[in-house]
N, C-alpha and C positions, 0 to 999 in steps of 0.2 A: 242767825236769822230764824225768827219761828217760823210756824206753818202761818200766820195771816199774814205775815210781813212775805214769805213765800207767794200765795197767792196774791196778792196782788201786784207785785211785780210781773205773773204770769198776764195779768188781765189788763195790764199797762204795758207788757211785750207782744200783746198778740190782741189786736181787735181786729183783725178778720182773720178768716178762712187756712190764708197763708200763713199771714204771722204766729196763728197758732201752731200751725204743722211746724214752721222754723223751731219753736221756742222748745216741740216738743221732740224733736230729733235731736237737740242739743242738751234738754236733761235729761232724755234714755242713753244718750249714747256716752255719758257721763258715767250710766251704769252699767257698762259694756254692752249696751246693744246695737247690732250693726242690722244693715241693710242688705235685706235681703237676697240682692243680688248680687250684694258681694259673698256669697255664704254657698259653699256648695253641698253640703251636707248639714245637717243639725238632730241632736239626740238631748237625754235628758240633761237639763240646767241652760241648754242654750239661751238666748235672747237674743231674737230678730225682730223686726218691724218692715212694714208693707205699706208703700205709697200711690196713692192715688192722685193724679195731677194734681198732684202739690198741695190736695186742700181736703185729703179725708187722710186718716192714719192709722192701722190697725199694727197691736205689736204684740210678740208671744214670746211667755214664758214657757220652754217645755217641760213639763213636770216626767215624774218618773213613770207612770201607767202607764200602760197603752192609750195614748192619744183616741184612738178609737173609743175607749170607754167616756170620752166628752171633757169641753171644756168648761172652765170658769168664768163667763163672759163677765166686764163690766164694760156697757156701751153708752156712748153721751155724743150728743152734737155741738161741734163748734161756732158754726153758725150764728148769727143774729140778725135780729129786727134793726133795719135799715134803710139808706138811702142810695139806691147805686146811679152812676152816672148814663146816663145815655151814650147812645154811639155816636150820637153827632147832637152835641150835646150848647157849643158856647155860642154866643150870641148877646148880640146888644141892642138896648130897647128904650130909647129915648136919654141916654147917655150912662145907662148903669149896664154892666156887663155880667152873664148870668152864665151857670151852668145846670145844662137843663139834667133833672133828677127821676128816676122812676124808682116808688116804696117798693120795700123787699120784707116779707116775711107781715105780720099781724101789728099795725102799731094805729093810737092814736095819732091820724096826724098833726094836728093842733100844737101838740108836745113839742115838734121838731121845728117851730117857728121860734125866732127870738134867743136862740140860746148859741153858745159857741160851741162851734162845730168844724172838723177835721178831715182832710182829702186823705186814705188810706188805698192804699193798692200796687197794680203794675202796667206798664205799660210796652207791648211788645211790636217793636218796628218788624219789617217787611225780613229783614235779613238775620232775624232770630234775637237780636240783641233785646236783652228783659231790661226795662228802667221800674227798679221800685221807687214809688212815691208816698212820703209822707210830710206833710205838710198842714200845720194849724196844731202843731202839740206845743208849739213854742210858746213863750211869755210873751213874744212879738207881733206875733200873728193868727188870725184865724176867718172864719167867715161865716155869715147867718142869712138864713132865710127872714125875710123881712114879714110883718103884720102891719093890720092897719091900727092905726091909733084910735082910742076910747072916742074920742068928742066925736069921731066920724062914720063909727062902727054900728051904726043903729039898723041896719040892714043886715050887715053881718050878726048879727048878736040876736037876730030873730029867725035864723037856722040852726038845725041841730048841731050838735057836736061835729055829729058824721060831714054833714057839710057845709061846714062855716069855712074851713080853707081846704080844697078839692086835691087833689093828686097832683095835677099839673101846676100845681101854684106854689110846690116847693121845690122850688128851682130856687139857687143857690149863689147868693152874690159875692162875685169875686173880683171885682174891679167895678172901674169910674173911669171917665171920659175925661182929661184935664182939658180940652180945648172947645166941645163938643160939634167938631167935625163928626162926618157918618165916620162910624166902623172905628176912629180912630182910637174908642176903650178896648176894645176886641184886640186889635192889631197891636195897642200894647202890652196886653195881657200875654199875647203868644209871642212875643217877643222876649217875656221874662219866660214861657216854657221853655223857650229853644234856649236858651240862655242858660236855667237852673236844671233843668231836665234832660234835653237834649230832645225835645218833642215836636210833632207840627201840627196842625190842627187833623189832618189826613190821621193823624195815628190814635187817635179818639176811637177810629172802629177799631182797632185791636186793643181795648185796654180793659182793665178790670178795677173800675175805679168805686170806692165805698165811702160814704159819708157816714161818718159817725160823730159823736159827741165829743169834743175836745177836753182833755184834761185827765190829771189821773185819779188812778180810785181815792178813794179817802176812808178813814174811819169815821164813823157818825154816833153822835152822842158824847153828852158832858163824859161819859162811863167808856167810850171809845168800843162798845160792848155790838154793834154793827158794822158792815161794810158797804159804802154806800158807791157804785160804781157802776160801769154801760157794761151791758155783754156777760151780767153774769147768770143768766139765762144762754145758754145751758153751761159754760166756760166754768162756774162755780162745779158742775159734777166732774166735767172733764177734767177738772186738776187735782180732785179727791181723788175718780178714779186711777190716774196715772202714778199720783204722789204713790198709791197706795201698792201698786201694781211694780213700782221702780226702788219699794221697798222691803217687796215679800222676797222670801229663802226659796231655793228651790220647790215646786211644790211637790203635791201626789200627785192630782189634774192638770194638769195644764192648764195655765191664764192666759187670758187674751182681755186684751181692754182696744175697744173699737171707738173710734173718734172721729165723725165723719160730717157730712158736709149738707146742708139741703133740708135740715127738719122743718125747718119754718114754712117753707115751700113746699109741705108734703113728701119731703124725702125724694123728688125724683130726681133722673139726670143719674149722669156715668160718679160721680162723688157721693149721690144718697144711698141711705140703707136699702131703697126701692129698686136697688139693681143686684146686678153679681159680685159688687163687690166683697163681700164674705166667702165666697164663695169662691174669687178667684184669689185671696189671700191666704185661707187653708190652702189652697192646692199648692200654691207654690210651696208650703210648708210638707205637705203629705210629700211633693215629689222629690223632698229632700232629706227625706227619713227611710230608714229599713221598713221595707216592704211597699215602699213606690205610694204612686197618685192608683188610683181608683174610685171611678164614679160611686158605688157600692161603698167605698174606705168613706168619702167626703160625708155620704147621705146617712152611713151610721154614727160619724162623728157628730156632725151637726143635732141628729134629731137625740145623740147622750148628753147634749152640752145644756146647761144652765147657763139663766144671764140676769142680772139686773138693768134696766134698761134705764138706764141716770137719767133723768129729768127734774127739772124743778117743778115747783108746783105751786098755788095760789093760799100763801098765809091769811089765816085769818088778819081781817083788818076791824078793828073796834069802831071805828067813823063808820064802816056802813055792814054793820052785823046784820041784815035783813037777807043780804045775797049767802048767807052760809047756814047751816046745818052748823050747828056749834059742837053736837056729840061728835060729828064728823068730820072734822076742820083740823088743821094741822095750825101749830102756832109756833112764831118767830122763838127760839129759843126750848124749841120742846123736843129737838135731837131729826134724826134724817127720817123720810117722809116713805113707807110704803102706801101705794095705790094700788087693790086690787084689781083696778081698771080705771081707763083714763074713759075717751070716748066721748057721745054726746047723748043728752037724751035718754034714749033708751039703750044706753051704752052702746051705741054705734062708732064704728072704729074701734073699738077695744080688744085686747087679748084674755083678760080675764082672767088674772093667774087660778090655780086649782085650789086645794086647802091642806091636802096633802105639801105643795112645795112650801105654802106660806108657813107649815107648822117647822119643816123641815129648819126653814128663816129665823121663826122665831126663836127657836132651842140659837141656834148659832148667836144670836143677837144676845141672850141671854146670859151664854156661857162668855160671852168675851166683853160683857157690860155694857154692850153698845147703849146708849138711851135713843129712843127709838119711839114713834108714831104713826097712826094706821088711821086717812083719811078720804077724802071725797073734795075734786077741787067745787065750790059752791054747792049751792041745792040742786037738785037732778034737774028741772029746767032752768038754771040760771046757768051751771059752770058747763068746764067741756071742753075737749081737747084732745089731739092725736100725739103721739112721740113715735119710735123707731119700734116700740114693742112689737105690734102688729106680723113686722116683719121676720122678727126673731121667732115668732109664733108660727109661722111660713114653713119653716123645716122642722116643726113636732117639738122644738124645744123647749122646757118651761123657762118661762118668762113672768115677771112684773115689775112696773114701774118703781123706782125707788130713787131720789134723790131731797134737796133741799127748798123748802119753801121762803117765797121773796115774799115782799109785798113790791106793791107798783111796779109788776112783771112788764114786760115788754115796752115797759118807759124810756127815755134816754138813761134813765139812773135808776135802777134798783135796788133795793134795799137788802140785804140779808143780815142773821145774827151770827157772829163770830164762834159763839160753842157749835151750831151747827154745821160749820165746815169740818170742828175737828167729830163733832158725830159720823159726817158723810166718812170721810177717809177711816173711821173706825171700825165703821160698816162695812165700806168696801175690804177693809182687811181680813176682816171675819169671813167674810163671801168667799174672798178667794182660797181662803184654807177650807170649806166642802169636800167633803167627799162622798 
């Protein structure tokens, strides 16, 4: 199996949060990496990995230096632009039965009406028992947010983009009434949960349910020369960086590739880059190495370490070249993407890398062929955008963005070019041999 046939099986095993974290505890641990807690000491060549409820994932290679002299981060989010279920969510309305939706993360919503789309998630009763659900990948079934049809839409179609169909209107249909008595579509729908799931309408408030796009990735193009699939914003870095990470030799620095949960959302919450999770994942590591944890030990590691902070980024698109800087544009097939800042504006939110670390980048890109591009997502007031950098940037680390650019980001379906993945994993190989 190549590396695209690879990826996409990653991005057709894992569209949310968890499925990723499953998909990728089972190819580290493939390359002996164990879990942390099971580990009571660790020295140079180990491989551990560090979980955070179930939905961010940090994993380390220990190289031979003193740790203290810093690590080789590669960091990307798992996360995507979505649909998540509400806590009391189903409900029936004149005989069609619905589940009510609230958007997660940056998306046109327009896009997510009309198309077939998939229940992904878990559902956790009162007594601890977890029901994973996934439902609507099959050739039998699936479900869509409904639109209104052309001949009637002349009201609709003289509001913007932004509000032709609202938030609250993509609620998500999943049954029909065969009789239309009250309630009795509803009542049969939770009839098939308790049935296929073992669920009751009460356990809605404990569940963590995600509506995504139904179906798997595909190759696009007569030349099969793209990959055209949901979620590969940001999942496209996270499998470069890990592929990349679960095939380097022991190193000199120390690697770490961080996979984490919540960018879309600004990173916050006990899963995003915006908390202590880095912080509480070295430690366990310091406290299981010669010469112990120390708050001092943490803060000189951190602020020695290097990171690439994986991100995708906005391809040139030739239909509307007016939104880009074309000397500054990255394009579909032109190798992995650094940004010396992301940001907005007047580079608000940004980390900024130096010129010193970018030259450092380049020599390494150089020396080991990477092809390789150095862009601006649009023109300074049109693009713009936050990633995990910022945070990296937190504890004095150099940091800058660098991953692969899509076109129609944050779509149900994005686009990428297929030599671009293996530039990303080229990239991140080279990274992690720094020293």
């Amino acid at each position: 199996m190549n590396e695209i046939q690879r990826y996409r099986v990653f991005l057709d095993s894992g569209k949310t949060e968890r499925e990723c974290v499953q998909e990728i505890i089972k190819l580290a641990e493939k390359e002996g990496y164990r879990n942390i807690e099971d580990v009571s000491s660790v020295s140079a060549g180990s491989k551990v990995y560090y979980v955070q409820y179930a939905k961010s994932i940090a994993l380390f290679h220990i190289g031979k230096e003193s740790i203290e002299s810093g690590m080789n981060i590669l960091g990307a989010h798992i996360d995507s632009p979505r649909l998540d279920v509400k806590m009391n969510p189903l409900y029936e309305n004149e005989g069609v039965v619905y589940l009510d939706t609230h958007y997660y993360g940056g998306i046109k919503k327009y896009q997510w009406v009309t198309t077939p789309l998939a229940i992904h998630g878990v559902v956790v009763l009162k007594d601890g028992t977890k029901k994973e659900v996934v439902i609507g990948e099959d050739d039998e079934r699936a479900f869509c947010i409904s639109d209104i049809l052309p001949h009637m839409a002349q009201e609709q179609m003289k509001k913007t983009a932004s509000e032709f169909i609202e938030g609250e209107s993509l609620d998500l249909i999943v049954g029909l009434s065969c009789t239309g008595e009250k309630d009795e579509g509803k009542k049969r729908i939770l009839a098939i949960l308790s049935d296929e799931i073992g669920i009751s309408e009460e356990d809605f408030r404990s569940a963590e349910l995600e509506i995504v796009p139904a179906g798997r990735s595909k190759l696009m193009g007569f030349d099969g020369s793209m990959v055209l699939s949901y979620g590969q914003d940001d999942r496209i870095c996270a499998f470069t960086s890990l592929d990349a990470l679960l095939s380097h030799e022991t190193p000199a620095r120390t690697s770490c590739c961080l996979l984490v949960d919540k960018e879309e959302v600004g990173s916050a919450g006990s899963t995003g880059m915006d908390s202590a999770f880095l912080e509480n994942a070295v430690s366990e590591v310091l406290a299981r190495m010669d010469g112990g944890y120390s708050g001092l030990r943490l803060r000189r590691l951190l602020r020695s370490s290097i990171m690439l902070s994986s991100d995708v980024t906005a391809a040139f698109d030739p239909l509307n070249q007016s939104l880009y800087d074309k000397n500054n544009a990255s394009r579909l097939g032109g190798g992995v993407v650094f940004n010396k800042y992301t940001g907005s504006r007047g580079k608000s939110g940004a980390s900024d890398a130096n010129a010193e670390f970018i030259a450092t980048l380049r020599k390494a890109m150089d020396d080991n062929g990477v092809k390789y591009q150095m862009s601006e997502m649009g023109k300074v007031d049109v693009g713009g955008g936050g990633t995990i950098a910022k945070f990296a940037a937190y504890y004095g680390m150099q940091v800058i963005d660098c991953g692969v650019a899509l076109l129609s980001m944050h779509a149900p379906w994005e686009i990428s070019a297929a030599s671009d993945i293996i530039s990303a994993r080229d990239c991140y190989s080279a990274f992690l041999s720094i020293r």
